[in-house]
MDTraj code that builds the backbone (N, CA, C; nanometers):
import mdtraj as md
import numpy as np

residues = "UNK UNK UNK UNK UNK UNK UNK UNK UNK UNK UNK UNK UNK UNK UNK UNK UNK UNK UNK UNK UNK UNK UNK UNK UNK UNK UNK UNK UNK UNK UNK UNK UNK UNK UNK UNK UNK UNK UNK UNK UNK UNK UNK UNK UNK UNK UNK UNK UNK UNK UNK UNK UNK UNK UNK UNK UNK UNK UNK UNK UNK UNK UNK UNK UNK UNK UNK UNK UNK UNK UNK UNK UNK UNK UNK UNK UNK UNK UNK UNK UNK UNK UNK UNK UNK UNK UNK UNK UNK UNK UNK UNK UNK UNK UNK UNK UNK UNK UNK UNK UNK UNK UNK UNK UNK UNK UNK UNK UNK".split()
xyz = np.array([
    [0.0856, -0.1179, 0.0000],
    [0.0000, 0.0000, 0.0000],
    [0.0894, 0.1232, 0.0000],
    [0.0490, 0.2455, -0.0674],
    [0.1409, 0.3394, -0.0606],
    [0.0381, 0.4436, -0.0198],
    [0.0554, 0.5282, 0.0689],
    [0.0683, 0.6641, 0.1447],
    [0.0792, 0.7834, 0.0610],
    [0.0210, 0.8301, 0.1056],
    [-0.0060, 1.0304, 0.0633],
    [0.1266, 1.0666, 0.0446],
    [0.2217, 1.0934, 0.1456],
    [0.3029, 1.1495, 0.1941],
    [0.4215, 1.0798, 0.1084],
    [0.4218, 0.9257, 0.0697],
    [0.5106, 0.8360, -0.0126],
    [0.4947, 0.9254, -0.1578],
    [0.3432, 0.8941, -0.1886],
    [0.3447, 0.9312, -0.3295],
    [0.3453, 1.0907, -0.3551],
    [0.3484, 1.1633, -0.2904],
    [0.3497, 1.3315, -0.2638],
    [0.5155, 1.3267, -0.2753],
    [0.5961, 1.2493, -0.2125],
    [0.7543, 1.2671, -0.2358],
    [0.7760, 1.2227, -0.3448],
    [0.7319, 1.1570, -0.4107],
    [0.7639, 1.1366, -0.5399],
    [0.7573, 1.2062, -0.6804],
    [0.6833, 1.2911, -0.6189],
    [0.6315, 1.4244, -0.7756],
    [0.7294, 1.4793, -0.7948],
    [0.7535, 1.5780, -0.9008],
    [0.8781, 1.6348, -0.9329],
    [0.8187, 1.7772, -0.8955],
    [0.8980, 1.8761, -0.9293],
    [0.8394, 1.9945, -0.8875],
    [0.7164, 2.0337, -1.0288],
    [0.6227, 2.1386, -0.9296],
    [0.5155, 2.1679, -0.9853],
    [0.5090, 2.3039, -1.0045],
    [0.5285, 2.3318, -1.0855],
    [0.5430, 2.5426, -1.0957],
    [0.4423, 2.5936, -1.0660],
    [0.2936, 2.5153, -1.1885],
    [0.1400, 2.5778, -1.1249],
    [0.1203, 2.5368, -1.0013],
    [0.0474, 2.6547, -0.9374],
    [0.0303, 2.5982, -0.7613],
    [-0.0896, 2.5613, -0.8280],
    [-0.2336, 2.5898, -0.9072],
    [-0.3520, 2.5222, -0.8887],
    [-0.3372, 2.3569, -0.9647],
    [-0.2475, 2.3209, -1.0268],
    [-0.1735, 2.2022, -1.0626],
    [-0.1529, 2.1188, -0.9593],
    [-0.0594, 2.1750, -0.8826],
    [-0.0004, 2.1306, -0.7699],
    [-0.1524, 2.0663, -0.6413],
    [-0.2101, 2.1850, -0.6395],
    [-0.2873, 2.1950, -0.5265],
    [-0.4281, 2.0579, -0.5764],
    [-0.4092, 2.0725, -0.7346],
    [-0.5175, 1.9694, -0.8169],
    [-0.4908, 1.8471, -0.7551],
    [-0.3758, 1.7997, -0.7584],
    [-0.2337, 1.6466, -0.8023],
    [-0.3260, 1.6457, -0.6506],
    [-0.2165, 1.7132, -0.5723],
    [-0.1983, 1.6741, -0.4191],
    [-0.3983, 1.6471, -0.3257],
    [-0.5107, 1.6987, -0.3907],
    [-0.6176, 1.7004, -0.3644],
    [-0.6431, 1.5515, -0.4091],
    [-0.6390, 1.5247, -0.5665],
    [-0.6816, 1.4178, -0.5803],
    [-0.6105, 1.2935, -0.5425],
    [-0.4679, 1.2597, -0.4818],
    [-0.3796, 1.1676, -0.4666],
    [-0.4822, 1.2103, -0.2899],
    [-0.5050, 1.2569, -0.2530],
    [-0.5851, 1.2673, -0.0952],
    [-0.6950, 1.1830, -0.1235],
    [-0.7902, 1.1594, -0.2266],
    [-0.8993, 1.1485, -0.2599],
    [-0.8796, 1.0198, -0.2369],
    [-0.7675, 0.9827, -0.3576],
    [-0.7653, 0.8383, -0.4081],
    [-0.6843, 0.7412, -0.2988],
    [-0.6038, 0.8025, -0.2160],
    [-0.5210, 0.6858, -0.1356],
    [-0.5736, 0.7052, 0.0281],
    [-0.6778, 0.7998, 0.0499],
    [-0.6916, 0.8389, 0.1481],
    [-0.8513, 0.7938, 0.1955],
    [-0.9541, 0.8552, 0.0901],
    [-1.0608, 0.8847, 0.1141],
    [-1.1187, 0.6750, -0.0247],
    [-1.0156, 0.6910, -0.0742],
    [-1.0857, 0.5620, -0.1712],
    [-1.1599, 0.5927, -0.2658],
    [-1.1644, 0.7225, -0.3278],
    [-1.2654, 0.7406, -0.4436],
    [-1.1930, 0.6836, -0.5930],
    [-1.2337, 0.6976, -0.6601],
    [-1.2256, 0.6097, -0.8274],
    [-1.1213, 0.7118, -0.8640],
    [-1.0724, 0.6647, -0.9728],
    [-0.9608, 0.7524, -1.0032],
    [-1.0462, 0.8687, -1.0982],
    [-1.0705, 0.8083, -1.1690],
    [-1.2003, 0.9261, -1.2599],
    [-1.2441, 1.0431, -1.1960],
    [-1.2986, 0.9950, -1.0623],
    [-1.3992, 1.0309, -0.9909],
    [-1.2892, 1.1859, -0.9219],
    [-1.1763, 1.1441, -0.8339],
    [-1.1127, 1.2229, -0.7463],
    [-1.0537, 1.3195, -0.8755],
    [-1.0115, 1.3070, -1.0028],
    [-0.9427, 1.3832, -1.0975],
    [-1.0384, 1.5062, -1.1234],
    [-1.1688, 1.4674, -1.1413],
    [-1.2658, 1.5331, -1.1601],
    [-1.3072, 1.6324, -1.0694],
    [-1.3266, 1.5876, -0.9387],
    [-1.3154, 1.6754, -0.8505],
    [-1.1875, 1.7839, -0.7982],
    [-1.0896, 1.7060, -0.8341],
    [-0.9526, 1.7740, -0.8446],
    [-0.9633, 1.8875, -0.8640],
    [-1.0009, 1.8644, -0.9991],
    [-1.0502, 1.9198, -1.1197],
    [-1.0707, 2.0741, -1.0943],
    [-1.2125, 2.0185, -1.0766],
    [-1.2771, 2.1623, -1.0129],
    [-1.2880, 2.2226, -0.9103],
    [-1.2464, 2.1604, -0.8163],
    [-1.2513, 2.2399, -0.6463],
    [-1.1181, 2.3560, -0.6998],
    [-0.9984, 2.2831, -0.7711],
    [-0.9164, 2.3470, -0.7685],
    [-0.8466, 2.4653, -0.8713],
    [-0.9584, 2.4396, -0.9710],
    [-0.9905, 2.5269, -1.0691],
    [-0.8895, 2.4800, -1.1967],
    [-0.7826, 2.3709, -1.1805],
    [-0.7126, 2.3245, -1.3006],
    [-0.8016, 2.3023, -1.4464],
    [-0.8241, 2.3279, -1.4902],
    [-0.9018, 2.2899, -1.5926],
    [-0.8656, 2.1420, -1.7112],
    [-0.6851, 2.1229, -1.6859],
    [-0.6702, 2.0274, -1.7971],
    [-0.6365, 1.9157, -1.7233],
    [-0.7688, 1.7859, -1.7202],
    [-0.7605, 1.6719, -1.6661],
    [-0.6557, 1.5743, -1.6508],
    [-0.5977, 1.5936, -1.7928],
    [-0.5104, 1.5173, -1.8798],
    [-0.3850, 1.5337, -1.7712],
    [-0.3441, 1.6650, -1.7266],
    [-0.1933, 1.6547, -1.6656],
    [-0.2240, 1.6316, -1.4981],
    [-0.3371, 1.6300, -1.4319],
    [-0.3868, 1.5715, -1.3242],
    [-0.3406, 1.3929, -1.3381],
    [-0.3821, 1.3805, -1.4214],
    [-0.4123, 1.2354, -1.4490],
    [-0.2587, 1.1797, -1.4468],
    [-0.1525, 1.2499, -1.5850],
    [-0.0306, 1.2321, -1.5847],
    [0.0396, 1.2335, -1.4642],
    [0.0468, 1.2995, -1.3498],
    [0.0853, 1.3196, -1.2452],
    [0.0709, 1.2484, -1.1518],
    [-0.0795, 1.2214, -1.1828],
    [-0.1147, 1.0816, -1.0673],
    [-0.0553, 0.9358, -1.0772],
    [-0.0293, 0.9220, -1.2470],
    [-0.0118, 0.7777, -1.2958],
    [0.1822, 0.7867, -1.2779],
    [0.1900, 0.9029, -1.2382],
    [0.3863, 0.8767, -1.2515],
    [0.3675, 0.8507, -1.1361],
    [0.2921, 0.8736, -1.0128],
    [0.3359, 0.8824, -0.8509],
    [0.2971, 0.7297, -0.8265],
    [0.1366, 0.6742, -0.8675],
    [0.1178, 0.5893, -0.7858],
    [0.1088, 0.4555, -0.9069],
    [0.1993, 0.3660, -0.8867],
    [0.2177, 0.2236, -0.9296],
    [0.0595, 0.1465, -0.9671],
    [0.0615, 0.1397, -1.1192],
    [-0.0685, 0.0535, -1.1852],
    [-0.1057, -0.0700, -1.1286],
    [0.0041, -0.1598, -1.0488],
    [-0.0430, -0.2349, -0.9000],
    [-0.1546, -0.2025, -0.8417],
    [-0.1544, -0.0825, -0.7888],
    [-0.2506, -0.0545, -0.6920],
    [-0.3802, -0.0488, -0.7124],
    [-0.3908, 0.0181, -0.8198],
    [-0.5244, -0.0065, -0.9320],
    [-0.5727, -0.1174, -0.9327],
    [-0.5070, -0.2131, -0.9898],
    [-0.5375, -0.3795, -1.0144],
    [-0.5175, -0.4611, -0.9038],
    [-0.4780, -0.3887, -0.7595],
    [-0.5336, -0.4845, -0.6875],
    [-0.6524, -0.4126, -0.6202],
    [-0.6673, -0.2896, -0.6408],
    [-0.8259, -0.2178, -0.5816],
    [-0.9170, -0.2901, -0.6310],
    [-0.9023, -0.2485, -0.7608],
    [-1.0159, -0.3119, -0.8832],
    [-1.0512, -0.4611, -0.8583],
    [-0.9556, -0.5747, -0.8162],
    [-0.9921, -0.7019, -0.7545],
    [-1.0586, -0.7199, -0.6653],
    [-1.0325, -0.6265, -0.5423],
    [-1.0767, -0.6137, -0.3995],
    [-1.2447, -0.5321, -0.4449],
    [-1.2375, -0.4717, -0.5109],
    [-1.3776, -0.3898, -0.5183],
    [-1.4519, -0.4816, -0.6208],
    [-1.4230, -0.6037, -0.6677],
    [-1.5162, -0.6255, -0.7504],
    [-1.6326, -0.6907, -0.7024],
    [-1.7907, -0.6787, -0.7221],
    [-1.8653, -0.7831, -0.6624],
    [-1.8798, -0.9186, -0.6438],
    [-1.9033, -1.0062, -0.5528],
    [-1.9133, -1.1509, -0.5097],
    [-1.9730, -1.1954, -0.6635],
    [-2.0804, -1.1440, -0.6793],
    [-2.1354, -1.2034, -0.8191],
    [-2.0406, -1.2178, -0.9306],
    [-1.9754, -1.1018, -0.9767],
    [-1.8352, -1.1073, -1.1008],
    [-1.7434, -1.1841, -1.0648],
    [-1.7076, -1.2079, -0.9396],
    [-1.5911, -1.2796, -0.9142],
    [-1.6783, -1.4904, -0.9344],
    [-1.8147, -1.5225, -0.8769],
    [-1.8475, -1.6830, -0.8861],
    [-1.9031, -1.6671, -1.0456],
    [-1.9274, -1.5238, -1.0851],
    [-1.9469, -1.5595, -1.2781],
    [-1.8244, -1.6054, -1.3071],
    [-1.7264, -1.5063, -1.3091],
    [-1.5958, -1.5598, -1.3636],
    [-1.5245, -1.7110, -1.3492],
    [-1.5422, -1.7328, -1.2228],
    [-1.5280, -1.8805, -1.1696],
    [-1.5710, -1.9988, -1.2709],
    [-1.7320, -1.9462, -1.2947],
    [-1.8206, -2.0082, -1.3318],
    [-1.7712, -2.0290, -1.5187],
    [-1.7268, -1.9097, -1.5637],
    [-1.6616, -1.9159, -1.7016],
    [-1.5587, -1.9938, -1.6639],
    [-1.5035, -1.9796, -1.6126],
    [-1.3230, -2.1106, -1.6120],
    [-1.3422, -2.1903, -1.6820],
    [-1.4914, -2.2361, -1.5812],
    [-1.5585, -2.3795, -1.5270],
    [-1.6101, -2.4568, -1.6722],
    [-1.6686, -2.3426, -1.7389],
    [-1.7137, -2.3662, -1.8546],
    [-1.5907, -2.4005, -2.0055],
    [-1.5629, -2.2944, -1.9733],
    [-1.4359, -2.3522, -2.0355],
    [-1.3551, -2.4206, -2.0635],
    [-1.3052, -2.4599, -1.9155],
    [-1.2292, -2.6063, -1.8817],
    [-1.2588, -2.6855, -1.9503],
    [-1.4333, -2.7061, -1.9528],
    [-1.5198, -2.8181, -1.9523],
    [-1.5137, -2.8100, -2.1223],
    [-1.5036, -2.6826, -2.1968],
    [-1.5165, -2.7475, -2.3530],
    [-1.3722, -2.7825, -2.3793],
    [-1.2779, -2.7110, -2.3400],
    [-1.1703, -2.7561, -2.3879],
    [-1.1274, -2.8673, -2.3544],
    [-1.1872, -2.9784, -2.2827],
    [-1.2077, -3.1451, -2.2297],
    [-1.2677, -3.1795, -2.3847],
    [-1.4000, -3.1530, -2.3799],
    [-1.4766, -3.1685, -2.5018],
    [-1.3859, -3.1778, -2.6074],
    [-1.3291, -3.0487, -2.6425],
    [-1.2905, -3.0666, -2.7983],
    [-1.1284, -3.1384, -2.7757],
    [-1.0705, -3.1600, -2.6756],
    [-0.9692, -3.2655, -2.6823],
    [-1.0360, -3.4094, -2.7268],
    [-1.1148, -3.4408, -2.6369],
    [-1.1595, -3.5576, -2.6585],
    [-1.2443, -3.5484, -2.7776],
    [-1.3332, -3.4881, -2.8837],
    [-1.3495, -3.4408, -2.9820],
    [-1.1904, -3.5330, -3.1052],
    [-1.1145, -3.4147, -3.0702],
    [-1.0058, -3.4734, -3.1866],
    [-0.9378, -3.6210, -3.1461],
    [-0.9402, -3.6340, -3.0986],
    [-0.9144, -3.7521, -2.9991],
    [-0.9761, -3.8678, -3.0670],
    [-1.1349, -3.8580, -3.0546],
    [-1.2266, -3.9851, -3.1316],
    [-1.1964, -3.9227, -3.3180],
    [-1.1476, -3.8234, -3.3601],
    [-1.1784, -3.8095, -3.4879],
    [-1.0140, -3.8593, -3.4776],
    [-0.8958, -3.8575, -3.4430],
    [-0.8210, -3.9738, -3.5382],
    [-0.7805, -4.0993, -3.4725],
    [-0.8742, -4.1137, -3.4064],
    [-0.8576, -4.2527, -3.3899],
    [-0.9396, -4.3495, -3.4808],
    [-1.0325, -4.3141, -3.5348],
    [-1.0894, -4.3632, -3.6316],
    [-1.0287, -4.4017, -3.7758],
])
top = md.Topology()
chain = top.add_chain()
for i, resn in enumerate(residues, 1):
    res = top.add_residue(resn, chain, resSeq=i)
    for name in ("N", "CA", "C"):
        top.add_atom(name, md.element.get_by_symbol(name[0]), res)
traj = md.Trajectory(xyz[None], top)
């Protein structure tokens, strides 16, 4: 898990302060408070009057490791997506049995 204060030392310098004040709001949002990354940029956004999402976003994705994302995104997914998915393996497994045994009876013949 990484920290405000981890990923705040990691930025390079920021000349715009409403840039600055954007980054450091939404990296609060996202490692602090748990909002979506979308979600905290946006608000960034506008509490702080930055207008261009794009270098919010850039700023956020140099500080905090695409790890963290993909293991949020695991941890947040619902019980249901996670026994569907299961449930696809399951299915799967089960044809690719099928069509082994499929080619299997076609040259043995």
């Amino acid at each position: 898990m990484i920290s405000k204060d981890k990923a705040k030392s990691k930025l390079p310098f920021i000349e715009d302060k409403n840039l600055y004040q954007a980054v450091d709001l939404a990296l609060w949002l996202i490692l602090e408070k748990n909002r979506s990354f979308k979600s905290a940029v946006s608000i960034a956004s506008s509490k702080r009057g930055y207008k261009v999402k794009a270098h919010i976003e850039k700023h956020i994705r140099d500080v905090i490791p695409p790890e963290f994302f993909l293991a949020r995104q695991s941890q947040n997914a619902p019980p249901e997506a996670k026994a569907e998915t299961a449930s696809r393996m399951r299915a799967y497994a089960n044809m690719e049995k099928q069509n082994k045994q499929h080619i299997d009876d076609i040259t043995e013949s």
